[in-house]
C-alpha positions in Angstrom: -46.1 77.8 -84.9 -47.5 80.9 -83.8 -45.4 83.5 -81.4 -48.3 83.3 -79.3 -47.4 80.0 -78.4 -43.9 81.2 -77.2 -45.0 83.4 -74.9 -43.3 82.9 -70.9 -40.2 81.0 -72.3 -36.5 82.5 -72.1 -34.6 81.8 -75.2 -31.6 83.5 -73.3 -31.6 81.2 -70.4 -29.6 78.4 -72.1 -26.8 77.8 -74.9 -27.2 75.3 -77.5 -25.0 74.0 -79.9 -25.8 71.5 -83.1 -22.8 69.1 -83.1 -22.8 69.3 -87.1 -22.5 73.3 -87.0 -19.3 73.1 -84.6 -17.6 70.4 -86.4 -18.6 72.4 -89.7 -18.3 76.3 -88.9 -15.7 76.4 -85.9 -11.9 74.9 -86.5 -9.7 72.9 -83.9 -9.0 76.5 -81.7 -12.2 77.1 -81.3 -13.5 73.6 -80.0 -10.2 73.1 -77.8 -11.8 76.7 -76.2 -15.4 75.4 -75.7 -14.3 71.9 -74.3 -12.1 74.6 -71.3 -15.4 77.1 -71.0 -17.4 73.4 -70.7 -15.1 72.6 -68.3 -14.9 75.9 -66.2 -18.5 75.5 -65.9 -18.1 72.1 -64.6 -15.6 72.5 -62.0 -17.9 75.6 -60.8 -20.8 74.1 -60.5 -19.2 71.2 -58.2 -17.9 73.8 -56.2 -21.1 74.6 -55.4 -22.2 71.0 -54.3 -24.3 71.0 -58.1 -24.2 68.1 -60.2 -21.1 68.7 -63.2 -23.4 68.6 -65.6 -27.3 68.4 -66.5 -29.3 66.7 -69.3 -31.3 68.5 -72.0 -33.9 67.5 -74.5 -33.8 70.2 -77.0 -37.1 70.6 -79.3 -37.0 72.7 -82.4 -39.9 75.2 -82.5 -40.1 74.8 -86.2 -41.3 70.8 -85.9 -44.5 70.6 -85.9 -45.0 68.9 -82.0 -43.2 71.8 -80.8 -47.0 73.0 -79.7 -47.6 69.3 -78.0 -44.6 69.8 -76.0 -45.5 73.2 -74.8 -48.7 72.0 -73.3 -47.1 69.2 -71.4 -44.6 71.9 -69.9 -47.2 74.2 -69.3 -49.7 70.8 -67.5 -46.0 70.2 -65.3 -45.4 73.6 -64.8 -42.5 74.0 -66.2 -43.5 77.3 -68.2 -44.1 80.6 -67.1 
């Protein structure tokens, strides 16, 4: 994929973690600290009448849909 095809999206706007890479690269300190930041976050958001937590679907830009699913943000407005 093209960067072309990239254009209008914020790869800064959220944080994503593979399961596999925390279990692999990151020992029991460091996942006792992410589950406290995870829950922070929750307890703030509630605070501000916001769901606890939201749902993701996470696509890879490297798979070769990644374009199909660009379009059907960009057709839903969902990309700048």
């Amino acid at each position: 994929m093209g960067d072309l095809i990239l254009q209008g999206i914020d790869f800064n706007k959220y944080v994503t973690i593979k399961q596999d890479d925390l279990q692999k690269y990151c020992d029991d300190q460091d996942r006792i600290d992410l589950v406290r930041i995870l829950k922070n976050i929750r307890v703030g958001r509630v605070e501000f009448s916001k769901k606890p937590s939201n749902r993701y679907l996470v696509i890879n830009v490297d798979e070769d849909y990644a374009e199909d699913v660009v379009e059907i943000l960009k057709k839903n407005n969902h990309w700048k």
